[in-house]
RODO-2510 file (C-alpha; in nm, 4 decimals, decimal comma):
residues 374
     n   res          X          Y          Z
     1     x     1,7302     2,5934     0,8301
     2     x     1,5512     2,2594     0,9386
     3     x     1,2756     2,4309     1,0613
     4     x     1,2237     2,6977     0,8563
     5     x     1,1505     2,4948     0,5808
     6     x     0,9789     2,2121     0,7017
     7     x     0,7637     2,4603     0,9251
     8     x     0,4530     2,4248     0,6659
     9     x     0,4874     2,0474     0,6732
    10     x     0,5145     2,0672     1,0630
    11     x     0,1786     2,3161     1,0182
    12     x    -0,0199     2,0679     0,7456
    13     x     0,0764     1,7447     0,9861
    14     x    -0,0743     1,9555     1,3180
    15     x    -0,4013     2,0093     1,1051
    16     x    -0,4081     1,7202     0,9040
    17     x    -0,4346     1,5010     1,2513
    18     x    -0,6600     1,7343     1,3342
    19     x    -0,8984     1,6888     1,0826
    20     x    -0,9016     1,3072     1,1316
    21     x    -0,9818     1,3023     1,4616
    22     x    -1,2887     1,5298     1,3858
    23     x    -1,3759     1,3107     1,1080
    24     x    -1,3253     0,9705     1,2371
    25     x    -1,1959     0,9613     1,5834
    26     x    -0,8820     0,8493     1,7433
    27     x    -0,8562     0,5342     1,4858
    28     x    -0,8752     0,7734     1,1336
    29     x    -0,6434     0,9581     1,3007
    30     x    -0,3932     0,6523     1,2977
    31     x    -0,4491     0,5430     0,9438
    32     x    -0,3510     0,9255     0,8367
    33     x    -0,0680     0,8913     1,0473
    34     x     0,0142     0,5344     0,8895
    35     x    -0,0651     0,6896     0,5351
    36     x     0,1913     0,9413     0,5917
    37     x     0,4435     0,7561     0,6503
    38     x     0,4265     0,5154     0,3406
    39     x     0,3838     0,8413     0,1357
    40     x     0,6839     0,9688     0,2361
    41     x     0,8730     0,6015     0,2174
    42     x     0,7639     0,5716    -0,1261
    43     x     0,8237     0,9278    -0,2659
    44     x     1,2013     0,9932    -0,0931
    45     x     1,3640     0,9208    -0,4465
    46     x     1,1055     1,1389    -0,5803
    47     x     1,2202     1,4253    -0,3881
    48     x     1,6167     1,3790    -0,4774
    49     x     1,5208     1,3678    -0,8421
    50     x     1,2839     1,6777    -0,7773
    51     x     1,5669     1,8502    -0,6243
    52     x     1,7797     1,7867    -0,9328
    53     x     1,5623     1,9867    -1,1274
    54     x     1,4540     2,2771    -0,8604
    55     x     1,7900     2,3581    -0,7874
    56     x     1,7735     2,5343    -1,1390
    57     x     1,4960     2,7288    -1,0466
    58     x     1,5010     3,0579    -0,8502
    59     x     1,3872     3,1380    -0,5320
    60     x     1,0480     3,2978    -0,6387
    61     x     1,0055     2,9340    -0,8195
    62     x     1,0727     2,7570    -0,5406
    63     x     0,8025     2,9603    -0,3524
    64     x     0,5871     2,8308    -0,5793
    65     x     0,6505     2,4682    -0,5652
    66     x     0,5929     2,4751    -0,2176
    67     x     0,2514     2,6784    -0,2398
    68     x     0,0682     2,6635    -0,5397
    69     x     0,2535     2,2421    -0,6263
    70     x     0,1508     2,1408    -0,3190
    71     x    -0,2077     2,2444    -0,3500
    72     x    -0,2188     2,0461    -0,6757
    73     x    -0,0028     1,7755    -0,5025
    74     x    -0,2485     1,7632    -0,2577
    75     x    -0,5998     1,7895    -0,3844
    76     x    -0,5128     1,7118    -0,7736
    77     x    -0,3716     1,3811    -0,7155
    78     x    -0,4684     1,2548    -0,3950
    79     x    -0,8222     1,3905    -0,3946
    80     x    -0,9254     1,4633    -0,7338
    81     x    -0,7427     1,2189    -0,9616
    82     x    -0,8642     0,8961    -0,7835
    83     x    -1,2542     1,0719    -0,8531
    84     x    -1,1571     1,1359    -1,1988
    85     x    -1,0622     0,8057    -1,3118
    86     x    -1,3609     0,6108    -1,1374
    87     x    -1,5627     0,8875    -1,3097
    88     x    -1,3641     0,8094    -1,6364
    89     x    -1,3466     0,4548    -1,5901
    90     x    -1,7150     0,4215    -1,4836
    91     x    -1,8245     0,6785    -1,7157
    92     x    -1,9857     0,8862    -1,4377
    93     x    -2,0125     1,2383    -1,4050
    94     x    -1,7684     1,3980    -1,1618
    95     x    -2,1000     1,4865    -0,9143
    96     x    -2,2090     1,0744    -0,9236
    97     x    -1,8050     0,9774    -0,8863
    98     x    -1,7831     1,1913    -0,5508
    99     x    -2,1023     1,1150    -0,4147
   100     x    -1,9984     0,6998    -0,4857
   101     x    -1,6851     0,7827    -0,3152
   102     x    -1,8488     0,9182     0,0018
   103     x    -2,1998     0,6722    -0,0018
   104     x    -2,0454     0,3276    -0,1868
   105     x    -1,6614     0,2925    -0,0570
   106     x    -1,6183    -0,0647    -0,1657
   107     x    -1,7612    -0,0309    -0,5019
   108     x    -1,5461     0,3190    -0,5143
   109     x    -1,2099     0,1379    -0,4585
   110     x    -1,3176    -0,1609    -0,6935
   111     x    -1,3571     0,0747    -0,9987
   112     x    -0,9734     0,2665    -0,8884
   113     x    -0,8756    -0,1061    -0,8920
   114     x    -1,0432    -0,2051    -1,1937
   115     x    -0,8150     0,1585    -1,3143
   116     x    -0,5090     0,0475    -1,2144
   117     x    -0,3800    -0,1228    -1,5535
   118     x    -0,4034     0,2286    -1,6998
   119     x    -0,2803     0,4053    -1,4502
   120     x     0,0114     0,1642    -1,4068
   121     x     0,0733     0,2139    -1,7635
   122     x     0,1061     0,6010    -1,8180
   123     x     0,3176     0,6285    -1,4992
   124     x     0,5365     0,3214    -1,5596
   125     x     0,6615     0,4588    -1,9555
   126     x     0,6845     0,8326    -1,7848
   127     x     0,8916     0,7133    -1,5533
   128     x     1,0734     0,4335    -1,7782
   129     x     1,1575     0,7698    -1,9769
   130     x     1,2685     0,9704    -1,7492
   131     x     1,5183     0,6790    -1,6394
   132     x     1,6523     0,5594    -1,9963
   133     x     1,7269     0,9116    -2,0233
   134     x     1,8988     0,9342    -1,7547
   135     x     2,1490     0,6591    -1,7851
   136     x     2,1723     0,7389    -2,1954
   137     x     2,3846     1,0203    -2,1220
   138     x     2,7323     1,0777    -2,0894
   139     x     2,8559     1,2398    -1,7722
   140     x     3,1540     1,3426    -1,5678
   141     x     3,0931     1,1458    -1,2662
   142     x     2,9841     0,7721    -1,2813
   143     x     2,8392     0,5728    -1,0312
   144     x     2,8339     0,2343    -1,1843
   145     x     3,0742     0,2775    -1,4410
   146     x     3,0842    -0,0852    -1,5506
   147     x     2,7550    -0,0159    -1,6349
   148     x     2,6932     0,3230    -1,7394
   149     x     2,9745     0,3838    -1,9373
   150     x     2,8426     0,1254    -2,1840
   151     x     2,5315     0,2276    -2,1983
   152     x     2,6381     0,6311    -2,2398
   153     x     2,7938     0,5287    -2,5496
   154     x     2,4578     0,3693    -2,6895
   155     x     2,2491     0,7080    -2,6071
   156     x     2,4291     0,8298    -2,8834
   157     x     2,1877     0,6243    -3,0968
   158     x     1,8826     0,8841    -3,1697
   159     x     1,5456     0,8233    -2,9918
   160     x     1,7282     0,4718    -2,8219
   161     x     1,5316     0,5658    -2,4968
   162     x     1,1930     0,6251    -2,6849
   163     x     1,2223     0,2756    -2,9028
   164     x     1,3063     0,0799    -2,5949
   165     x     1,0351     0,2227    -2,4003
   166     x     0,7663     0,1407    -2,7058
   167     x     0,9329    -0,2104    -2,7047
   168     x     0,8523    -0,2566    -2,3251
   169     x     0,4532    -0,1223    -2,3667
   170     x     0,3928    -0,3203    -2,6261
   171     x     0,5198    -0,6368    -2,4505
   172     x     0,3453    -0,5576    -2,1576
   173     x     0,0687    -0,4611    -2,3721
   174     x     0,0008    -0,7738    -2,5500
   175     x     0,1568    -1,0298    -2,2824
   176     x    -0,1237    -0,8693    -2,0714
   177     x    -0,3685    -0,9564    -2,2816
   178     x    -0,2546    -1,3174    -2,3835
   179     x    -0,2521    -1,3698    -1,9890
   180     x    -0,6122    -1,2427    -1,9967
   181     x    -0,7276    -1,4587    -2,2889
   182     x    -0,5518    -1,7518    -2,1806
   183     x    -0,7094    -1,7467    -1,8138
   184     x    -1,0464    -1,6545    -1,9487
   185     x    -1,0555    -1,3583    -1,7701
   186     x    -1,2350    -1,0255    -1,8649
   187     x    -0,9244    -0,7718    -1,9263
   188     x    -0,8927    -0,9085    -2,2512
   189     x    -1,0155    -0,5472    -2,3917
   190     x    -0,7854    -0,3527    -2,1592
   191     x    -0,4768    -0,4461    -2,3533
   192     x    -0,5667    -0,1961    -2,5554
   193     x    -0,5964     0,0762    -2,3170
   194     x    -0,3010    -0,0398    -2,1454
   195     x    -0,1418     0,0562    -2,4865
   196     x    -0,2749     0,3743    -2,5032
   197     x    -0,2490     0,4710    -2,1619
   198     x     0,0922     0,3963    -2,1643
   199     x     0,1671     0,5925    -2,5553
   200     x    -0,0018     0,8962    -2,3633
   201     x     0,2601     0,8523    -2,0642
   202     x     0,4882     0,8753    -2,2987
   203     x     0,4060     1,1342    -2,5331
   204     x     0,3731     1,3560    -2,2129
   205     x     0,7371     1,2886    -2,0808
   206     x     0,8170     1,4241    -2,4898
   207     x     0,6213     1,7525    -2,4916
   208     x     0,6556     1,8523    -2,0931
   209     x     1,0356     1,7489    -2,0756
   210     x     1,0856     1,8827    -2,4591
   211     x     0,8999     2,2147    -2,3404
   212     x     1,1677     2,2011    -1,9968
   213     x     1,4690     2,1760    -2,1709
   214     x     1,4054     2,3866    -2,5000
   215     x     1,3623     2,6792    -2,2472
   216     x     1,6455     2,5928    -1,9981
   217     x     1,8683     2,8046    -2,1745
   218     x     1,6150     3,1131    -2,1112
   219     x     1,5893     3,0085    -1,8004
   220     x     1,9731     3,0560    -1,7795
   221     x     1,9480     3,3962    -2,0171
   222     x     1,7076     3,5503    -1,7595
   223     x     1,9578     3,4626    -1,4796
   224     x     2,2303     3,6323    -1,6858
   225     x     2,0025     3,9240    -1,7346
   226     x     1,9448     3,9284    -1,3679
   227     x     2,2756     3,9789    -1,2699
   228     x     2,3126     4,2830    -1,5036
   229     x     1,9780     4,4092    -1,3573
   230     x     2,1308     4,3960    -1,0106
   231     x     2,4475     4,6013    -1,1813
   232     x     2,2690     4,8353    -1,3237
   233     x     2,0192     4,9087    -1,0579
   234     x     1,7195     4,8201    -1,2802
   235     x     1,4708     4,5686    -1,0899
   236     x     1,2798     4,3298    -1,2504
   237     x     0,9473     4,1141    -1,1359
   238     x     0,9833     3,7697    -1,0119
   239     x     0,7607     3,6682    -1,2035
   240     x     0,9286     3,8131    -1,5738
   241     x     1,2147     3,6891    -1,4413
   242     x     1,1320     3,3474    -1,4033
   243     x     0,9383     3,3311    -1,7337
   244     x     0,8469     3,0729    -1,9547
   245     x     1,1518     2,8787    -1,8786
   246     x     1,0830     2,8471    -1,5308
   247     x     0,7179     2,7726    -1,5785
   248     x     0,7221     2,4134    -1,7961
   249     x     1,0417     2,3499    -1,5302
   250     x     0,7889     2,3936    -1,2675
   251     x     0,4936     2,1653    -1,4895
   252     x     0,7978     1,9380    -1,5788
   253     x     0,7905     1,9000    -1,1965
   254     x     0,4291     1,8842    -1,1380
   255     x     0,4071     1,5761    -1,4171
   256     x     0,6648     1,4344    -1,1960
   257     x     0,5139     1,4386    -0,8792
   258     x     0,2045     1,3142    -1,0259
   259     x     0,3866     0,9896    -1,1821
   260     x     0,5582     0,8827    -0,8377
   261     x     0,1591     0,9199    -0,6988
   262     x     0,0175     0,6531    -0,8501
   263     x     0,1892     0,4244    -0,6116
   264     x     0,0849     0,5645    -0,3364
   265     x    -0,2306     0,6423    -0,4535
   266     x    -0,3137     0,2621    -0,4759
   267     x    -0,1316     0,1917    -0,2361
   268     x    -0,3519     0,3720    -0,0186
   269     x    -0,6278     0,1274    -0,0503
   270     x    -0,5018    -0,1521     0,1095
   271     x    -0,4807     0,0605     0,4229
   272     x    -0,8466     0,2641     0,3983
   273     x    -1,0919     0,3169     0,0903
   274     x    -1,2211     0,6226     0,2539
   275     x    -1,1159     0,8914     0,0150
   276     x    -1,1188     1,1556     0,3060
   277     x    -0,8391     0,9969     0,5003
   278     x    -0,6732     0,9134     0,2020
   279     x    -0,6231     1,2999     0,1189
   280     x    -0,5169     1,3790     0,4532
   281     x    -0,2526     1,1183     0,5108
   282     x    -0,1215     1,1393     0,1510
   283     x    -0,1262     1,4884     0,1760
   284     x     0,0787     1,5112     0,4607
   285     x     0,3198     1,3131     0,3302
   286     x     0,3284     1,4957    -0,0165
   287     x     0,4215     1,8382     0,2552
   288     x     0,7013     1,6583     0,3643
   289     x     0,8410     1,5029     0,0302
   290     x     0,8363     1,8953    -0,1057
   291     x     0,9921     2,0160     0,1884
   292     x     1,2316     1,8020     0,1398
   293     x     1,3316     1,8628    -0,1736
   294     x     1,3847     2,2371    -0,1024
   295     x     1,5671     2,1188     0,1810
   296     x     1,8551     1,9380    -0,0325
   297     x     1,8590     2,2081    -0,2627
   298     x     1,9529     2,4696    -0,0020
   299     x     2,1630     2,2608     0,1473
   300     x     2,3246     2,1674    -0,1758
   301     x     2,3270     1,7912    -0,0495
   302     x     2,2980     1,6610    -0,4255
   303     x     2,6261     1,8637    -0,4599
   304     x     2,8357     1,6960    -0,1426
   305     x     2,6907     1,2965    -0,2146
   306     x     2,7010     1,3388    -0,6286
   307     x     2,5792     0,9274    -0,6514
   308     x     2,2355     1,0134    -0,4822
   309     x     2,0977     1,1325    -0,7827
   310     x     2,2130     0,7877    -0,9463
   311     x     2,0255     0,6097    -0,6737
   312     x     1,7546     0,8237    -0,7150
   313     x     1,6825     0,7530    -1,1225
   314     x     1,7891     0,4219    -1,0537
   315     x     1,5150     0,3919    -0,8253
   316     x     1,2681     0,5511    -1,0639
   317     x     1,3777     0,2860    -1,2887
   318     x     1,3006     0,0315    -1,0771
   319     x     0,9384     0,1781    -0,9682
   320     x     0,8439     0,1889    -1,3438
   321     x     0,9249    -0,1744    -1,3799
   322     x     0,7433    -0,2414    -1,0957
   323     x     0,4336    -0,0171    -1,2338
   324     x     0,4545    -0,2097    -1,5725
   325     x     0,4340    -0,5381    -1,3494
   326     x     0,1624    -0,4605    -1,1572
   327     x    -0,0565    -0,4017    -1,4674
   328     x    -0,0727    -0,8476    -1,4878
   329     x     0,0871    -0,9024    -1,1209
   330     x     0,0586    -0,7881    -0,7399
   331     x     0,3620    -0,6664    -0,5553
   332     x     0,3355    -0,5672    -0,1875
   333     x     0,4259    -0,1806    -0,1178
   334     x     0,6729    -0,2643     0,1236
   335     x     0,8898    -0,3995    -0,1623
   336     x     0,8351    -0,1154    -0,3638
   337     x     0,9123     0,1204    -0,0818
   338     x     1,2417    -0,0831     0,0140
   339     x     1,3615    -0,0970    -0,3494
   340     x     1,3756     0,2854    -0,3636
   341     x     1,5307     0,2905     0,0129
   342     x     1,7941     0,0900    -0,0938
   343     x     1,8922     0,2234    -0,3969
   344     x     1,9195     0,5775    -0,2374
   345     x     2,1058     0,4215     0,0761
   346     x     2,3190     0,2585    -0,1632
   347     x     2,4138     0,4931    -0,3373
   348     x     2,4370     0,7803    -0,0533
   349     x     2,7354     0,5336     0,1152
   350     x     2,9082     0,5268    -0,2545
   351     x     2,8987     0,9147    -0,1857
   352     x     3,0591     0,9377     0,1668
   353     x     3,3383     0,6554     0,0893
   354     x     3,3961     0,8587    -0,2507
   355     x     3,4522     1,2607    -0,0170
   356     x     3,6358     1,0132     0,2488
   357     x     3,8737     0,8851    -0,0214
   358     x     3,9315     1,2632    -0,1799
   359     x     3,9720     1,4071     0,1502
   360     x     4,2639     1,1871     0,2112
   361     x     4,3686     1,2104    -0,1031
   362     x     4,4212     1,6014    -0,0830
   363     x     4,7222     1,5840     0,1803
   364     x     4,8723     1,3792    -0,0243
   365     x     4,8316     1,5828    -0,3615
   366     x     4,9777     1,8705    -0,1046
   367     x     5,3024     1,7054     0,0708
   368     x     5,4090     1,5966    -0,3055
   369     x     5,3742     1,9420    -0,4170
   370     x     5,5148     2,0632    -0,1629
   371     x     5,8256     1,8483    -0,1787
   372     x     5,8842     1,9570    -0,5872
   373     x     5,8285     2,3231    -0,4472
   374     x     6,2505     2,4221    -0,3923
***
């Protein structure tokens, strides 16, 4: 099972080296190597959150994700959406962006960096919203009950998550700008596109993860309907099947992805500004963060340690703080990285003492029975 499905990441790591070395000898091939691995330290609680939602999906879906996500993984956000925002930023056209990318690296990662207040803010809220969520609602199993019970019984509130979230952009928003105006600096005029970068993070968490959920109960219909199908003989296409339930789960995903990139993305550049060994490191990394993800879902690991999902959205949480921080104030990647890593680890030990202390439980439940059996 291990290597079936990280085969393709195994494949896209063989040619991804490959490709460095061509390009820039022995030493690019050691910064993709080194780009990997923070991709995949930074994205782990990306993939237990993705695997939350995939395991909803069927198999055709999950195909899909791993072919047609990664390619937009890949070259959408770790080659095209760095161009795209110098070009925005910059107000180049895409041909001028590329060609400063390839010709003018230190002016190319100068304008990403001048970027990264907006970028910061659109993934920060998505991800603040995807968290507040998250811990609003009321569930069967809780992790940190002294904290999420309380807080379960305030997402009762309407649109709590979406006020809080508007609350934090707009103090981040105009503290931002107060910093700026106070140091005489030039961001002054960003505040307000750190305002309306972040409302559009926002506003796309609403529509995609509206959109996801509205049709999660096709999603579930068409299952039903497949079953009967496979009663009655009739066959249906994967691709019917899946429908449009499956599709905004899969661009629910995609939005995702692309929100837990944007650390990496800038991360990137404090390793190389070369935007060719930036795809192929990332890129590699982004193989083996969807692998992974279809990994736990076949393995139903989310299933067996039930608090590594907490972790996981408890992780995002923290990584959107962090985002929203970053837009005034530096933070290394290696704390971002860790924060995640522990949060997961955390978490993932909750999960083995919690089976441990059912398993011995169960005996017990069984002699006592057994003993009121005459």
């Amino acid at each position: 099972m291990l290597l079936k499905t990280f085969r393709w990441a195994f494949v896209f790591t063989a040619l991804g080296l490959g490709a460095g070395v061509l390009y820039g000898g022995w030493a690019a091939l050691g910064i993709v190597a080194i780009l990997a691995v923070l991709e995949v330290s930074l994205s782990f609680d990306n993939a237990v959150v993705n695997a939350g939602v995939l395991k909803k999906m069927n198999a055709f879906w999950q195909k899909i994700f791993l072919t047609v996500g990664v390619l937009i993984a890949v070259f959408g956000m770790r080659l095209a959406f760095p161009v795209v925002i110098v070009a925005i930023t910059a107000k180049l056209n895409p041909y001028d962006a590329v060609h400063l990318a390839l010709t003018d690296k230190d002016r190319y990662q100068q304008l990403v960096t001048d970027a990264h207040p907006a970028i910061a803010a659109f993934g920060g809220m998505f991800l603040l919203m995807i968290f507040l969520d998250f811990i609003f609602e009321d569930r069967d199993i809780q992790w940190l009950q002294w904290l999420e019970r309380p807080l379960a019984r305030l997402g009762k509130v309407d649109m709590l998550a979406a006020c809080i979230a508007l609350t934090v952009l707009l103090i981040t928003s105009f503290t931002f700008a107060a910093h700026a105006h106070q140091h005489g600096g030039t961001h002054a005029d960003k505040a307000q596109t750190v305002l309306v970068s972040g409302i559009a993070g926002l506003a796309t968490y609403l529509v995609v993860g509206g959109l996801s959920g509205f049709f999660e109960n096709r999603l579930e219909e068409e299952e039903e309907q497949e079953a009967e199908a496979a009663r009655t003989g009739r066959q249906r296409s994967a691709v019917a099947l899946a429908g449009r339930a499956a599709f905004f789960t899969f661009l629910y995903l995609e939005v995702l992805d692309a929100s837990f990139s944007f650390d990496g993305v800038i991360g990137a550049f404090a390793i190389t500004n070369d935007i060719v060994l930036m795809a192929l490191g990332l890129g590699i990394g982004a193989m083996y963060v969807r692998s992974l993800t279809v990994y736990l879902v076949r393995q139903g690991t989310l299933d067996d340690y039930v608090y590594l999902e907490h972790g996981a959205h408890y992780a995002i949480g923290a990584l959107a703080v962090i985002l929203m921080v970053t837009i005034q104030y530096q933070i290394n990647d290696v704390v971002t990285g860790l924060v995640g890593v522990v949060l997961i680890g955390w978490s993932f030990w909750s999960s083995v003492r919690r089976n441990k202390a059912l398993a011995e439980a169960e005996p017990e439940t069984a002699t006592a029975e057994s003993v009121r059996t005459p």
